[in-house]
PLY file of the C-alpha trace (Angstrom):
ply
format ascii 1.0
element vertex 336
property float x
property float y
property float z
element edge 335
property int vertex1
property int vertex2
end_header
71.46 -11.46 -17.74
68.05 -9.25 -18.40
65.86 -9.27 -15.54
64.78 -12.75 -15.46
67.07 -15.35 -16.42
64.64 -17.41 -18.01
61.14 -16.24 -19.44
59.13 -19.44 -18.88
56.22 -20.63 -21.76
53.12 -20.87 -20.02
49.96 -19.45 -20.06
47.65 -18.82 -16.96
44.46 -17.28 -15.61
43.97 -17.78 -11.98
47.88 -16.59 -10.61
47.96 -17.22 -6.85
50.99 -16.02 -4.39
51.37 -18.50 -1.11
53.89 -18.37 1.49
54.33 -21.30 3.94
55.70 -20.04 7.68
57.24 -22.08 10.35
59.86 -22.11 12.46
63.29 -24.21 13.81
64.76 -24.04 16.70
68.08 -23.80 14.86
67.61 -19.95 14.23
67.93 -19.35 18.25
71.33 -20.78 18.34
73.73 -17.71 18.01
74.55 -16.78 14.79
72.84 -18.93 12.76
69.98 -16.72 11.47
70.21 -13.24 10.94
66.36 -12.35 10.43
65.79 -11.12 13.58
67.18 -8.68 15.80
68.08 -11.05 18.88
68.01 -15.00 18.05
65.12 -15.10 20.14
62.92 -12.59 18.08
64.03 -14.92 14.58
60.61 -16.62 15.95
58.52 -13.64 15.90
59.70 -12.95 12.18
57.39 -15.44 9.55
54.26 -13.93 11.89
55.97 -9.93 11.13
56.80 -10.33 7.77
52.88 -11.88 6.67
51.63 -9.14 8.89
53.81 -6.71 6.76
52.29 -8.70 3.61
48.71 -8.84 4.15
48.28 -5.10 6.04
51.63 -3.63 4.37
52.37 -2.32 7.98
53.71 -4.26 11.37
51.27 -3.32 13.87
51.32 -5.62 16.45
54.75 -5.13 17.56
57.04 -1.76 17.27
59.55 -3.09 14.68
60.91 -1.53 11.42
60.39 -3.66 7.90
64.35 -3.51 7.81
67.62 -5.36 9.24
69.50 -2.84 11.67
71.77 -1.46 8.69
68.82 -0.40 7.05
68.39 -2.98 4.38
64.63 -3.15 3.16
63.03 -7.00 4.33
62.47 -9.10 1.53
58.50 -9.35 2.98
58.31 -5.65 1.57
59.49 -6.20 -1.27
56.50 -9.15 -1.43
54.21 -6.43 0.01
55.19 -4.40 -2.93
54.90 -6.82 -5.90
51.05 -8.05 -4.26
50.03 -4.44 -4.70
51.38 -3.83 -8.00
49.70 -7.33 -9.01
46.83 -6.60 -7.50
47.25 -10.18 -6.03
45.56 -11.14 -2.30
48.42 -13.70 -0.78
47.34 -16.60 0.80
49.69 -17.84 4.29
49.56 -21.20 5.41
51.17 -21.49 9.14
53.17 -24.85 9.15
54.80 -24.90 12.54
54.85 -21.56 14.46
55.74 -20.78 17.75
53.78 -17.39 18.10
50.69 -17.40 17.04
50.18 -15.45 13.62
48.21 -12.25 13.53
46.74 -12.32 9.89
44.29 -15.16 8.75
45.84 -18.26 7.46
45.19 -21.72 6.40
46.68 -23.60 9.44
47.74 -27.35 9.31
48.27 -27.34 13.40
51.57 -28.05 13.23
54.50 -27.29 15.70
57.76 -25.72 15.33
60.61 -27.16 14.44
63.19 -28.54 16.60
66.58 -28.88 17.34
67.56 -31.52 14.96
71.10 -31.74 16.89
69.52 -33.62 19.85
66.03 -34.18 19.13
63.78 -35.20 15.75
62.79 -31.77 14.31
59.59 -32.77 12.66
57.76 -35.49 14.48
54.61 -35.76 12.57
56.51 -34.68 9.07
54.27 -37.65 7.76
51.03 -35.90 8.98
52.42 -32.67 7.64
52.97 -34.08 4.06
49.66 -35.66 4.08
48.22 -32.26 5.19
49.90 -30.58 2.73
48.70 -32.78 -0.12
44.59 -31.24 0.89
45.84 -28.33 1.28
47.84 -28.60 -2.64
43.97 -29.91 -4.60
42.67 -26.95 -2.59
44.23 -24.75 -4.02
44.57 -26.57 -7.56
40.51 -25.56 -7.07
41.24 -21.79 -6.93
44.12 -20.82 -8.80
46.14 -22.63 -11.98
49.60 -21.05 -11.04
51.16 -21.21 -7.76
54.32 -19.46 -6.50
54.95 -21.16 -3.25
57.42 -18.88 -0.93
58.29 -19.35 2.53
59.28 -17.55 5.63
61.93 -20.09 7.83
64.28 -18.33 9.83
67.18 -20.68 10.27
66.07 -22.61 7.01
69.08 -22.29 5.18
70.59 -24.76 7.59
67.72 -27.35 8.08
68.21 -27.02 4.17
72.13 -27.82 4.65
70.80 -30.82 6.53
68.39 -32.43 4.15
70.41 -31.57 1.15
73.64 -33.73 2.77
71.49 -36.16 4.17
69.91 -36.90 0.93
73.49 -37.25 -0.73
73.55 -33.95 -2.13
76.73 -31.31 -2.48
75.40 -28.68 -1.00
76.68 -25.72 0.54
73.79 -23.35 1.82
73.32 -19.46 1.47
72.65 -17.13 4.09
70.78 -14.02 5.11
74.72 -12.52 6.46
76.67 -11.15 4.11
79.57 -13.43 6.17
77.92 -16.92 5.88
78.30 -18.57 9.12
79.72 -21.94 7.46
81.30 -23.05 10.46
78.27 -23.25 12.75
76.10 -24.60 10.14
78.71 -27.33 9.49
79.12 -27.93 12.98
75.06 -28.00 13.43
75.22 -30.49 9.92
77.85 -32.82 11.46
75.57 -33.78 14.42
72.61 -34.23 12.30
74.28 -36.35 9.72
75.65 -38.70 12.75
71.67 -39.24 14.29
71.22 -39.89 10.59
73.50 -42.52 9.85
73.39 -44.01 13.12
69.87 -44.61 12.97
69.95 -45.69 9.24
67.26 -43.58 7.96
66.78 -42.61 4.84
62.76 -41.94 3.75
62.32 -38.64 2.94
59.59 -38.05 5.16
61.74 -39.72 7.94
64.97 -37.63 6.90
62.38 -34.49 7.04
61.41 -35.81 10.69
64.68 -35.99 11.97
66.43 -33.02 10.48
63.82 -30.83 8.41
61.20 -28.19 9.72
57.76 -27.89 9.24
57.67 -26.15 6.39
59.39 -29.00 3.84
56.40 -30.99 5.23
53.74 -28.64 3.83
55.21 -27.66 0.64
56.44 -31.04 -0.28
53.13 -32.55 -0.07
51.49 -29.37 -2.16
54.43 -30.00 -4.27
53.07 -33.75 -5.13
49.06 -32.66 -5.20
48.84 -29.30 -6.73
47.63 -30.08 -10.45
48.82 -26.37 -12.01
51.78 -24.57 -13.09
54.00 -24.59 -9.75
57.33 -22.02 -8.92
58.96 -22.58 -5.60
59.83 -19.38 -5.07
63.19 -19.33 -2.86
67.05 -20.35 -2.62
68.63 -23.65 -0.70
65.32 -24.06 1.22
63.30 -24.83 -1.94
66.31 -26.51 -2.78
65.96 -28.93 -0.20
62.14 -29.23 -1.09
62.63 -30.28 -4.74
65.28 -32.90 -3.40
62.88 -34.27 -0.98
60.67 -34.67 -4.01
63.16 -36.14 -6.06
63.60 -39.04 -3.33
59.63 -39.41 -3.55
59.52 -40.21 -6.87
57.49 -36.80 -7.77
57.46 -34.61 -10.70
59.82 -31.90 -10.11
58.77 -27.88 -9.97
60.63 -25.06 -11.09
62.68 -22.89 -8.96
63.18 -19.26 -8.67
65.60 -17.00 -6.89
67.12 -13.87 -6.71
70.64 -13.25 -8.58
71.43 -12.71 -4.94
71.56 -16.00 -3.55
72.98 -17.31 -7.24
76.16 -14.44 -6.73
76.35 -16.05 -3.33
80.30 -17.63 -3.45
79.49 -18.93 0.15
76.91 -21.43 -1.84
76.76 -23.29 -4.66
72.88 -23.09 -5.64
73.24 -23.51 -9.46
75.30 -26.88 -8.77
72.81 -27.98 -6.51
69.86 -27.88 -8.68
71.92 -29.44 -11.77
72.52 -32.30 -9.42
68.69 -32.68 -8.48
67.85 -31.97 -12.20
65.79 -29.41 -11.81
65.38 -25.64 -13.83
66.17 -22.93 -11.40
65.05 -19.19 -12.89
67.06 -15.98 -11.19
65.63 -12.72 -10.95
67.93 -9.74 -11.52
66.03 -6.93 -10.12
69.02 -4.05 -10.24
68.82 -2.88 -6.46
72.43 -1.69 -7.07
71.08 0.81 -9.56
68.50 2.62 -7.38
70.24 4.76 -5.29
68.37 3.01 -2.33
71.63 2.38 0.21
69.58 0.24 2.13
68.29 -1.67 -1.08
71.91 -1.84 -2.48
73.17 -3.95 0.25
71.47 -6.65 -1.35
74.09 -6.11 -4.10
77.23 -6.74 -1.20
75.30 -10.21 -0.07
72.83 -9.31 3.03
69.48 -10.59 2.94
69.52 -12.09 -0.61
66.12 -13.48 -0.69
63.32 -14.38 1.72
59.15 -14.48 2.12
59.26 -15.32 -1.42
60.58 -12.45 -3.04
62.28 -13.49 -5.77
59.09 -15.33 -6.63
56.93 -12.04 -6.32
58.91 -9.96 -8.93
59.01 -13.01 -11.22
55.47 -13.22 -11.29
54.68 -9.18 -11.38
57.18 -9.59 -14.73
54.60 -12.67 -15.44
51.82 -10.89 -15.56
53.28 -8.16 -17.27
54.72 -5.34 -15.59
58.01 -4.21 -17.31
60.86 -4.25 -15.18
60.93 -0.73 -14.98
58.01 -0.49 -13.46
58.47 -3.39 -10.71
61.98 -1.38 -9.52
60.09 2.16 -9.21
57.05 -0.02 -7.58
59.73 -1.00 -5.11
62.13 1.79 -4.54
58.42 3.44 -3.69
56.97 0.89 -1.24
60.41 0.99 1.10
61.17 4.61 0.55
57.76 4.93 2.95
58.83 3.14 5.38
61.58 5.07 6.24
0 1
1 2
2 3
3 4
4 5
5 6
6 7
7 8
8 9
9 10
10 11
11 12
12 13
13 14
14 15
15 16
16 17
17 18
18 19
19 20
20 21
21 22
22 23
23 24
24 25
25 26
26 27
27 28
28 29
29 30
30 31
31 32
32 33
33 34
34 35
35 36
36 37
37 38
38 39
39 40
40 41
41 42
42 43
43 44
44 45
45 46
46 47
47 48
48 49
49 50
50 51
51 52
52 53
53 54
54 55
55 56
56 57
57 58
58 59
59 60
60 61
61 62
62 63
63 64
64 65
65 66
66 67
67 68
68 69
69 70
70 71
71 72
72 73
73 74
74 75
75 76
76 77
77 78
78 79
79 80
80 81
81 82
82 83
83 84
84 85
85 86
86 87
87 88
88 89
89 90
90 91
91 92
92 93
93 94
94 95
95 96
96 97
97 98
98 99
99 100
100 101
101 102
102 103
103 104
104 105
105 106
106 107
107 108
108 109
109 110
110 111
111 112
112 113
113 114
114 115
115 116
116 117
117 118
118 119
119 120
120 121
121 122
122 123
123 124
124 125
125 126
126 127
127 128
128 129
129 130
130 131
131 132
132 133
133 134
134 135
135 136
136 137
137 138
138 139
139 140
140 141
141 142
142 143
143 144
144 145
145 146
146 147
147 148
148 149
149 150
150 151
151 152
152 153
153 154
154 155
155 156
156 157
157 158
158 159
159 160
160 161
161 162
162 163
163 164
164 165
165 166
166 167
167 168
168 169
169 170
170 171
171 172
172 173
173 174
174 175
175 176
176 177
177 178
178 179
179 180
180 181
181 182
182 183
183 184
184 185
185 186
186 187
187 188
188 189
189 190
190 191
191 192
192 193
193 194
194 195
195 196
196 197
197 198
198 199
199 200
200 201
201 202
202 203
203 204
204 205
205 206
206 207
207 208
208 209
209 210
210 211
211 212
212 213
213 214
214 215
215 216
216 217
217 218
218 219
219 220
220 221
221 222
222 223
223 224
224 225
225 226
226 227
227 228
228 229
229 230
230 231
231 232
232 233
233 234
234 235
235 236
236 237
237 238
238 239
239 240
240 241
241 242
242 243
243 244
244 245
245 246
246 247
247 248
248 249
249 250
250 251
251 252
252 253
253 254
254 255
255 256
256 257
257 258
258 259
259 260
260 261
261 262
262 263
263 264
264 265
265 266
266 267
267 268
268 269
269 270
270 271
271 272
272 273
273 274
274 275
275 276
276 277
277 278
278 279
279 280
280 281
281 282
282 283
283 284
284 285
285 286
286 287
287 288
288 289
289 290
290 291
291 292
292 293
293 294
294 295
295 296
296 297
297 298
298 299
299 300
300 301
301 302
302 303
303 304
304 305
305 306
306 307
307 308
308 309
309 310
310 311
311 312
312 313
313 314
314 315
315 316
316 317
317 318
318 319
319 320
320 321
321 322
322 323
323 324
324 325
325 326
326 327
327 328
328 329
329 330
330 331
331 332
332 333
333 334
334 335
């Protein structure tokens, strides 16, 4: 594979980059999320990494734009890809449970909760509805959208929805050991307030087991009128399958090779069962001489804050790959 898997046939003026950030309770329960340093801090993360984005420095708190073995964030490699694009993201907080410290379009949502005991998404509908103003919006100001998201814990909200809406899913992971067993565990409960309570709606299945986030993108997702990527692994998975159930027109997906080479998950299977195309990008970290940056290569991090999406549409808009890799190895080699 070259460095995209797939070189898409569309044409474009008005390219716009948008992450969606929320949060789950799910990514304080131990060892289910690795994008923080403590499972508490996962909920300070979405807020760091658009801070990283938008200033392309974390100010607000004293934390490094890497994991503790030194493995770059995926929000820098964003941060990179938005300067070399010359591209001014746009943030839209979904459910949050600090407040963010960049502008962004807010929907005055909550964050997630624990789907185990409680429903995750009460006003999912509201969300979805929300989402759908906030999709014409920016139908208005752009004509291609790459929709990326920051979730910590997502991957197993994702697990949830996917199962729940008949799918055979298994989920990726920011480890590079998958914690299957506690997301099955976490899945099991779900799946039983599921059946038990009959549902099956896919704003209702959203509501009882999603996070905020689905809510958002899926209603962009039905009202944006452009060319749109979801730009992400299992989590935009689980979007496009919400989607599916709705009766919408399905988006495109893209990912990194990471979370494709992922034997933990089975992300290529999953989007052949929702019948959707799903574009990788290859971006060669192993090649660098970056250690931090090759550990993407051994299955930590993978993807995240829309990454995969970012490169893809720097190659869009024609930077050679070449140029993207130096424009990375760059951007993190300063933050060390």
């Amino acid at each position: 594979m070259g460095f995209l898997s797939e070189i898409p046939d569309i044409t474009f003026k008005k390219p716009l980059f948008c992450g969606i950030l929320g949060n789950t309770l799910l990514s304080t329960v131990p060892g289910v999320s690795g994008a923080g340093a403590t499972p508490e801090k996962t909920l300070l993360t979405p807020v760091l990494d658009a801070e990283l984005i938008t200033l392309g420095a974390i100010t607000s708190h004293p934390v490094r734009p890497d994991t503790p073995t030194g493995c770059p964030t995926p929000a820098s490699i964003t941060r990179a890809m938005m300067n070399l694009c010359g591209i001014q993201p746009l943030f839209i907080n979904a459910g949050l449970r600090h407040t963010p410290t960049v502008p962004c379009l807010d929907v005055y949502g909550t964050m997630g909760d624990d789907p185990r005991f409680r429903d995750a998404v009460p006003r999912a509908k509201d969300l979805i509805q929300k989402g759908e103003v906030i999709g014409k919006f920016l139908s208005e100001i752009s004509d291609l959208l790459v929709l990326g998201e920051c979730v910590p814990g997502g991957t197993t909200t994702a697990l949830c929805v996917l199962r729940a809406l008949g799918y055979e899913a298994s989920v990726s992971s920011s480890f590079v050991d998958n914690p299957v067993t506690i997301k099955e565990e976490i899945c099991r409960m779900v799946l039983g307030r599921i059946n038990a309570d009959g549902i099956s709606s896919p704003s209702d299945i959203i509501r009882i087991a999603g996070d905020p986030m689905m809510a958002v993108a899926t209603g962009i997702v039905k009202s944006y009128s452009g060319t749109l990527f979801l730009a992400g692994g299992t989590q935009m998975l689980a979007v496009s399958a919400i989607v599916k159930k709705g009766g919408g027109s399905l988006p495109s997906v893209v990912t990194t090779s990471y979370v494709r080479d992922d034997p933990s998950a089975n992300v290529r299977h999953i989007a052949q069962q929702i019948g959707l195309d799903i574009i990788f990008v290859d971006p060669g970290f192993g090649d660098l001489g970056h250690a931090g940056l090759a550990r993407y290569c051994i299955g930590e991090v993978k993807e995240g804050m829309g990454a995969g999406g970012a490169m893809f549409l720097a190659r869009l808009l024609g930077h050679s790959e070449d140029e993207i890799r130096k424009t990375i190895l760059t951007a993190v080699r300063a933050y060390s």
